[in-house]
DONUSE-110103 format. One record per residue (C-alpha): chain; x, y, z. Coordinates in steps of 0.5 Angstrom, whole numbers, plus 500, padded with zeros to 3 digits. Example, Ala and Ser with C-alpha at 12.3 -4.5 7.8 and 13.67 -1.06 7.14 Angstrom:
chaine:A | x:525 | y:491 | z:516
chaine:A | x:527 | y:498 | z:514
***
This chain:
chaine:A | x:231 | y:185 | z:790
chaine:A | x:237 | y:182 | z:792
chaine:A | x:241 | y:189 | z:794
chaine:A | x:234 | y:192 | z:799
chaine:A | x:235 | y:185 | z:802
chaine:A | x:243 | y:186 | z:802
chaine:A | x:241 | y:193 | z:805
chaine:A | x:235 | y:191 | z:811
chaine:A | x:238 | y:185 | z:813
chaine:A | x:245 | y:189 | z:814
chaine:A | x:240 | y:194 | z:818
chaine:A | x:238 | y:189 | z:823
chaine:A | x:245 | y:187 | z:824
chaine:A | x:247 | y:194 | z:826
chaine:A | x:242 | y:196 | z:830
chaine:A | x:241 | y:189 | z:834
chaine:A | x:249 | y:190 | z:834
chaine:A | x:249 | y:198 | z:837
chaine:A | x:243 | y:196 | z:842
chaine:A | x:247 | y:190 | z:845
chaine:A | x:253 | y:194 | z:846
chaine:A | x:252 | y:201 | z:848
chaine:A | x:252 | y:204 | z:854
chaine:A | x:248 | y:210 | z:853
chaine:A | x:241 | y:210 | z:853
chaine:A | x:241 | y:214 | z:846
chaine:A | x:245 | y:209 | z:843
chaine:A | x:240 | y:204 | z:846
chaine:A | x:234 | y:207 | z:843
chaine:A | x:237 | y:208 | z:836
chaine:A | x:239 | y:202 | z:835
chaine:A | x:232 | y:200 | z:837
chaine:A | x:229 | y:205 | z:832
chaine:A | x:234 | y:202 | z:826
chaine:A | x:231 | y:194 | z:828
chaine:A | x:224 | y:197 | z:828
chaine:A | x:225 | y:201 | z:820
chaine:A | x:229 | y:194 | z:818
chaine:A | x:223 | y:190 | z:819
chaine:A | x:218 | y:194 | z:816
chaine:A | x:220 | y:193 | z:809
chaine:A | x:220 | y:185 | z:810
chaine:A | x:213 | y:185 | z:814
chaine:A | x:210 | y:188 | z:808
chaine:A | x:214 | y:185 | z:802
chaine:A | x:208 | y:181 | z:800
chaine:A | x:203 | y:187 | z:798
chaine:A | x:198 | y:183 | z:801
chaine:A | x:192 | y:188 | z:805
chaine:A | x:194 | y:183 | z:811
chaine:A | x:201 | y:185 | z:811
chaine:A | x:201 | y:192 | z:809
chaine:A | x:196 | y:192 | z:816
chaine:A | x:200 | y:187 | z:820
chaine:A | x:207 | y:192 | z:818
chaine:A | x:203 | y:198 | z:821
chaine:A | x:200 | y:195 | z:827
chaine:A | x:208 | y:193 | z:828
chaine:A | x:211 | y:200 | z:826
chaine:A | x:205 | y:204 | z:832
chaine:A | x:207 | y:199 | z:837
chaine:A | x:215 | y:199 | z:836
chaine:A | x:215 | y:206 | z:835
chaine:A | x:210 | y:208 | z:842
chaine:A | x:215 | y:203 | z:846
chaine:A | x:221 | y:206 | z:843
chaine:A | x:218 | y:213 | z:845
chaine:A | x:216 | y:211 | z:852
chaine:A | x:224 | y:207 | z:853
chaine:A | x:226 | y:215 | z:850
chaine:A | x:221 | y:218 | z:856
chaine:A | x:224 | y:214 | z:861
chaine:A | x:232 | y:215 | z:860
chaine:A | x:230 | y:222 | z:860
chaine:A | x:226 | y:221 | z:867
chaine:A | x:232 | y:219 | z:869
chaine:A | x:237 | y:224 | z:867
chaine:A | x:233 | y:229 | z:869
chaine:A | x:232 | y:226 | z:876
chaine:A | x:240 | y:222 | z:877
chaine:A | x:244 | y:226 | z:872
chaine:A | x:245 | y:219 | z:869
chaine:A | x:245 | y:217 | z:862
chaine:A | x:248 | y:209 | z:862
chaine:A | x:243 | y:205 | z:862
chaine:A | x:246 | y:200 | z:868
chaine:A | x:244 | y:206 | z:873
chaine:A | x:237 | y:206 | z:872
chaine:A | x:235 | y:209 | z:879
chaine:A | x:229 | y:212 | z:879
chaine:A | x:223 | y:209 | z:880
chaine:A | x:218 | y:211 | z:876
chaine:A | x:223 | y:211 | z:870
chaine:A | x:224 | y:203 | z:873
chaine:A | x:216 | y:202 | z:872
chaine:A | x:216 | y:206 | z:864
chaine:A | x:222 | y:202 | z:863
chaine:A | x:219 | y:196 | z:864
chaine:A | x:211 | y:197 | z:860
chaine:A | x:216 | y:199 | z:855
chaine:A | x:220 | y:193 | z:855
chaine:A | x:213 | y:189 | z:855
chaine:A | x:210 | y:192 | z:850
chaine:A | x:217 | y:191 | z:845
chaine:A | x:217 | y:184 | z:847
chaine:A | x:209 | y:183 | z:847
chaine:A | x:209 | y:180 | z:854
chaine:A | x:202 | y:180 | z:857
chaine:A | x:198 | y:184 | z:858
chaine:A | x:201 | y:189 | z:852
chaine:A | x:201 | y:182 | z:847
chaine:A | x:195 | y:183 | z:843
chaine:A | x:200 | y:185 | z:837
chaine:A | x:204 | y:180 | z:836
chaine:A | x:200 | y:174 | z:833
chaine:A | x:197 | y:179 | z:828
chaine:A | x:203 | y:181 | z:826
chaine:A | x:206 | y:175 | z:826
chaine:A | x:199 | y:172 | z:822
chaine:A | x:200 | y:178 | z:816
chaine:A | x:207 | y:176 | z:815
chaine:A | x:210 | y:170 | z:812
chaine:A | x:214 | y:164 | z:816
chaine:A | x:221 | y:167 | z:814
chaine:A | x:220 | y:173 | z:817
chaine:A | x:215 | y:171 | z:823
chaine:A | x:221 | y:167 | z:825
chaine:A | x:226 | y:174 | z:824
chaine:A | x:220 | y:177 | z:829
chaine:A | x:219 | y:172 | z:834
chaine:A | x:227 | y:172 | z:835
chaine:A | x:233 | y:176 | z:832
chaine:A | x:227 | y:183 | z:834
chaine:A | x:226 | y:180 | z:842
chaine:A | x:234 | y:180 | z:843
chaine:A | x:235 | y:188 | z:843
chaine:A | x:230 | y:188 | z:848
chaine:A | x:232 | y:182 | z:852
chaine:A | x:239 | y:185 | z:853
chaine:A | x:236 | y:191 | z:855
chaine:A | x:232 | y:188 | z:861
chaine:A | x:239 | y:184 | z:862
chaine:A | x:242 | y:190 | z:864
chaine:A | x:237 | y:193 | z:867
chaine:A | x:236 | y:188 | z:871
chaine:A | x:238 | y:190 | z:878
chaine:A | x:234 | y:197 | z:878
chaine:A | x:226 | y:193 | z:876
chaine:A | x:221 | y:192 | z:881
chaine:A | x:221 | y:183 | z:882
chaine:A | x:213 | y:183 | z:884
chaine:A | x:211 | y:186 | z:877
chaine:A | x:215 | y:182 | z:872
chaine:A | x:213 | y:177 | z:877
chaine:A | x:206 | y:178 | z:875
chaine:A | x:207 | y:180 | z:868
chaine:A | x:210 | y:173 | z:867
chaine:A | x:204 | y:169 | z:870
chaine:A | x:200 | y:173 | z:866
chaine:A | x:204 | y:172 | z:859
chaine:A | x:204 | y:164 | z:861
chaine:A | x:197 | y:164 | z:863
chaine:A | x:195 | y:167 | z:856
chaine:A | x:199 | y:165 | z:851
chaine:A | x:197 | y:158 | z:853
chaine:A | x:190 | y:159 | z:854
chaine:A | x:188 | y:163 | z:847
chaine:A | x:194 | y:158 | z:844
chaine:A | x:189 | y:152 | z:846
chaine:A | x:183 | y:155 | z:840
chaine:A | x:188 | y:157 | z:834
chaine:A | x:187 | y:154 | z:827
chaine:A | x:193 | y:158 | z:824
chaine:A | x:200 | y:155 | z:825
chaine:A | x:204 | y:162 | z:826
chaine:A | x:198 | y:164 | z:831
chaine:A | x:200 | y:158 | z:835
chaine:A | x:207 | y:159 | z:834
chaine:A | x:206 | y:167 | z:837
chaine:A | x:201 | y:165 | z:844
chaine:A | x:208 | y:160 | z:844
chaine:A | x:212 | y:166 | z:844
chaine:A | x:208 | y:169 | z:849
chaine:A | x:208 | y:164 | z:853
chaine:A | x:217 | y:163 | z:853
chaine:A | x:217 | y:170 | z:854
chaine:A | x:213 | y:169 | z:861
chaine:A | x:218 | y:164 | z:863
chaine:A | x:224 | y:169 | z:861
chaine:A | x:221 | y:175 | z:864
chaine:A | x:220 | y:172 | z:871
chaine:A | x:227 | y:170 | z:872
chaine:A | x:231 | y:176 | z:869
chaine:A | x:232 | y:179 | z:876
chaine:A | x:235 | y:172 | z:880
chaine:A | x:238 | y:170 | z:874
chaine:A | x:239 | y:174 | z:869
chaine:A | x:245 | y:168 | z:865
chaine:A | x:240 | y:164 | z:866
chaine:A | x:234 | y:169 | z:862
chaine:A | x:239 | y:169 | z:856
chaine:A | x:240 | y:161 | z:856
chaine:A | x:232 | y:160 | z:856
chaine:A | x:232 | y:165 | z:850
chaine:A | x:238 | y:162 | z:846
chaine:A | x:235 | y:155 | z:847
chaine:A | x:228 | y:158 | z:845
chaine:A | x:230 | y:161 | z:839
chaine:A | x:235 | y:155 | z:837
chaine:A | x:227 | y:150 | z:838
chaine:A | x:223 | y:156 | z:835
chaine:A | x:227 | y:157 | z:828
chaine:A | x:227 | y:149 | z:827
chaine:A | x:220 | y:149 | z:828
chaine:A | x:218 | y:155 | z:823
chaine:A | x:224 | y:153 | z:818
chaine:A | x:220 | y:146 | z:818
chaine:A | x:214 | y:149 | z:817
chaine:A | x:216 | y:154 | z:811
chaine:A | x:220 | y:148 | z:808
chaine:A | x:213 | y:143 | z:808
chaine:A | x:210 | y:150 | z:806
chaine:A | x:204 | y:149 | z:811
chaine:A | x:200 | y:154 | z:815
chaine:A | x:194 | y:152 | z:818
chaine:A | x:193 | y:144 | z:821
chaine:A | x:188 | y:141 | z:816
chaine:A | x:194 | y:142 | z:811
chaine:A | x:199 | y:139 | z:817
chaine:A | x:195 | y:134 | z:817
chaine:A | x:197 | y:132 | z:809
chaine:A | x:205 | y:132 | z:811
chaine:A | x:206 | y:126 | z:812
chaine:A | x:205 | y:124 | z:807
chaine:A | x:209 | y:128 | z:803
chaine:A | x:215 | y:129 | z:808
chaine:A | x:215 | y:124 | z:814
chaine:A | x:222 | y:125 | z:816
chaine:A | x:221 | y:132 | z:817
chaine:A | x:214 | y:131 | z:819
chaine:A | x:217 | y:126 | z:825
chaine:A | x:223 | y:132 | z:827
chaine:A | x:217 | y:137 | z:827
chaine:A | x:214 | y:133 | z:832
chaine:A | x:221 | y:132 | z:836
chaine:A | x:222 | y:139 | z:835
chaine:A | x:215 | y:141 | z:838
chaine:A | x:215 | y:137 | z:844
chaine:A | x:222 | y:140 | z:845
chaine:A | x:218 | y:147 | z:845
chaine:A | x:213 | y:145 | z:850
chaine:A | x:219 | y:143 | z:854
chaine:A | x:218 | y:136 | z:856
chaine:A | x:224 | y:131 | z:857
chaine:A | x:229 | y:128 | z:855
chaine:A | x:229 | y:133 | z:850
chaine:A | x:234 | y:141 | z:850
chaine:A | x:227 | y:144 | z:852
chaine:A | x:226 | y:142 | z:859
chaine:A | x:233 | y:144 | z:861
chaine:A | x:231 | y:152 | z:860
chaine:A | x:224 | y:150 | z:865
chaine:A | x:228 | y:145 | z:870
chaine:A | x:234 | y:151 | z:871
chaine:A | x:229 | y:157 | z:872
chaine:A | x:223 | y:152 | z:877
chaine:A | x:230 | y:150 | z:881
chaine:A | x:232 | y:158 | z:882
chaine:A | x:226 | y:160 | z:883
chaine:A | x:226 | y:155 | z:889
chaine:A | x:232 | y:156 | z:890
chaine:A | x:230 | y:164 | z:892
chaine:A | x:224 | y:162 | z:896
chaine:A | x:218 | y:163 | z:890
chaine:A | x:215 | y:155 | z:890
chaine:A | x:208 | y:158 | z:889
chaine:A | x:210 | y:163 | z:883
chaine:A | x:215 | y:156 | z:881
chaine:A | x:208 | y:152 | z:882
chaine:A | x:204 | y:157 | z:878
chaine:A | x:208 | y:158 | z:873
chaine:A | x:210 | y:150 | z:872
chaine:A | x:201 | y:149 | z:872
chaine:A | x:200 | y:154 | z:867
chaine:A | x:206 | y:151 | z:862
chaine:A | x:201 | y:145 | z:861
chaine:A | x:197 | y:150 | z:856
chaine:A | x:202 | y:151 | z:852
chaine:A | x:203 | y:143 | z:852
chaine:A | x:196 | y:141 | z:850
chaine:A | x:196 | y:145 | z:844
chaine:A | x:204 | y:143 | z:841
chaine:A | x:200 | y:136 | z:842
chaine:A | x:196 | y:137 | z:838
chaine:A | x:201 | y:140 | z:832
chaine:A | x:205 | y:134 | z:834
chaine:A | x:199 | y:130 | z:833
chaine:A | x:196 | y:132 | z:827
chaine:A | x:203 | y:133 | z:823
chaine:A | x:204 | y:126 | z:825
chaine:A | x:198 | y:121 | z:827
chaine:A | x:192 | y:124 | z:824
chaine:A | x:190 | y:123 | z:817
chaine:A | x:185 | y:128 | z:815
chaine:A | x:178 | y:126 | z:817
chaine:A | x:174 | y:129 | z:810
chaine:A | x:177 | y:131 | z:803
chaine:A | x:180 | y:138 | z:803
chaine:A | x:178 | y:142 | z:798
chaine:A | x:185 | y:145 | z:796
chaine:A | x:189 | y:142 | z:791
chaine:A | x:193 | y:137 | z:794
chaine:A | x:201 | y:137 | z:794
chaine:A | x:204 | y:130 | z:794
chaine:A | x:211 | y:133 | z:793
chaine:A | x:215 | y:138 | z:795
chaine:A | x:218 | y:144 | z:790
chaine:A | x:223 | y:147 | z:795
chaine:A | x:229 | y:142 | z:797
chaine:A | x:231 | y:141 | z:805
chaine:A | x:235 | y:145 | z:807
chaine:A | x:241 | y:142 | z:812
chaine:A | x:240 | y:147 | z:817
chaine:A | x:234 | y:145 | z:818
chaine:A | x:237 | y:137 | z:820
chaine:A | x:241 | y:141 | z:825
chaine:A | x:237 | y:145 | z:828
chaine:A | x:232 | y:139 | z:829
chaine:A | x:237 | y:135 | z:832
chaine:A | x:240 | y:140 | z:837
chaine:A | x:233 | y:141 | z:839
chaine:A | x:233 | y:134 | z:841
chaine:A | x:239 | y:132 | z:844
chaine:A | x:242 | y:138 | z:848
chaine:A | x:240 | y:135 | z:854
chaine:A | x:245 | y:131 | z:856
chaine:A | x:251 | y:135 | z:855
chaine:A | x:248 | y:141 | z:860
chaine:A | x:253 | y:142 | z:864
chaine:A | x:257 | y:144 | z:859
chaine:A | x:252 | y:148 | z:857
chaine:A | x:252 | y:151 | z:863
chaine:A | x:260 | y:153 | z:863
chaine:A | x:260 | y:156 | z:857
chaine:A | x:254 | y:160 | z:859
***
């Protein structure tokens, strides 16, 4: 129905919208509220018993995380007399704040949600929940930056790297793959917001530019396990050859965009005296690679090795998007032009 979709796509507007510029925590938490009940409706769009049980694991974690974010303002007032969100003070509501956050965004060890979600839903809206859902919640962590404790998003992000990579390497299922993917981004967000926050939301921009490239490609061959990736070729090459671009640029290897992101963050890391978290963190991101080789791989060079038993599609019914050759092309290419990237930013 083209008026509900006009109707919910307005609501995540509105309530992305609300939250990124309120002051006041109420404000903050309604908008987060409006985002999550958008959602919902796209999530179990299908009617599928899959979709219907990823939309409610979605709805009880949103909601306990929206519920703990509204505890721990009202732990704040009550101590500081205080409702804007930058003059977070206390520490027990610094600590509530940032479980809270966690479990919003899906960061380890509060991640177990995410990729059954993300595998109940379809690719469109796994691409609306692995970026447009984690901006309210990165903006919040943005301006309360100033008031967390460094050690525990320390942990937290060495933790999310190190499972997004390691229970990406044995996944079968695109969208589960692309979900320990988050994860692991994630890991790597959480872990500079407090030395820079700039370049925390530089690291989301780039993510989310390489990310919705590779969904977008993958709705477009309308794959979403590897056996039916490794028939891509054959029907789409070029989007086949920019899906393998865009996934090494995910796994952030240079020449491509990337490796800007994961560059900046070890440099400032360095910088504030953390190589062994930088080290880490940089080993731990060799997970993450093996598994996006192995997309790229199959999505380009491996021919499957048995007869499948699904009926094979020789040509695609959906026409190629143009977005799709742009946001491949930027994923590929905006390494070079980093230092005005980093002007504007």
């Amino acid at each position: 129905n083209p008026q509900a979709k006009l109707i919910f796509t307005a609501s995540l507007i509105l309530g992305t919208t609300i939250t990124i510029s309120s002051n006041h925590w109420i404000m903050a938490w309604a908008g987060l509220e409006i985002n999550t009940l958008a959602i919902l409706p796209l999530i179990s769009k299908s009617h599928h018993p899959r979709a219907i049980e990823a939309a409610t694991k979605y709805f009880l974690v949103q909601a306990t995380a929206s519920t703990l974010i509204l505890f721990s303002s009202m732990t704040n007032a009550w101590q500081t007399g205080q409702w804007d969100i930058a003059q977070l003070t206390s520490p027990t509501s610094c600590l509530i704040l940032t479980t809270a956050i966690a479990m919003k965004l899906g960061l380890a060890p509060f991640h177990f949600w995410f990729p059954e979600v993300l595998q109940g839903t379809s690719l469109i809206t796994g691409l609306l929940l692995s970026t447009a859902m984690k901006f309210p919640p990165i903006t919040l962590l943005f301006m309360t930056s100033q008031s967390l404790n460094p050690t525990l998003l320390t942990i937290l992000a060495i933790l999310s790297t190190a499972l997004g990579g390691w229970m990406g390497l044995n996944q079968t299922q695109t969208r589960k793959i692309l979900a320990f993917s988050s994860i692991s981004h994630l890991g790597w967000m959480a872990i500079i917001t407090i030395y820079s926050p700039k370049l925390a939301l530089l690291n989301f921009y780039l993510y989310a530019l390489v990310t919705s490239a590779v969904f977008l490609i993958l709705n477009s061959i309308n794959t979403s396990k590897l056996t039916t990736l490794m028939t891509s070729w054959t029907k789409t090459p070029a989007l086949s050859a920019a899906l393998m671009l865009t996934l090494l640029s995910l796994a952030g290897l240079p020449p491509l965009t990337g490796f800007l992101p994961k560059w900046l963050i070890i440099q400032e890391l360095t910088k504030q005296e953390m190589a062994p978290a930088a080290t880490i963190i940089a080993l731990l991101s060799l997970l993450s690679l093996f598994f996006y080789l192995r997309l790229a791989y199959c999505a380009t060079i491996t021919l499957p090795p048995h007869t499948t038993n699904h009926m094979k599609q020789w040509h695609t019914n959906k026409p190629t998007n143009i977005s799709i050759a742009i946001l491949a092309t930027l994923s590929a290419t905006l390494l070079p032009i980093s230092p005005m990237i980093l002007a504007i930013v």
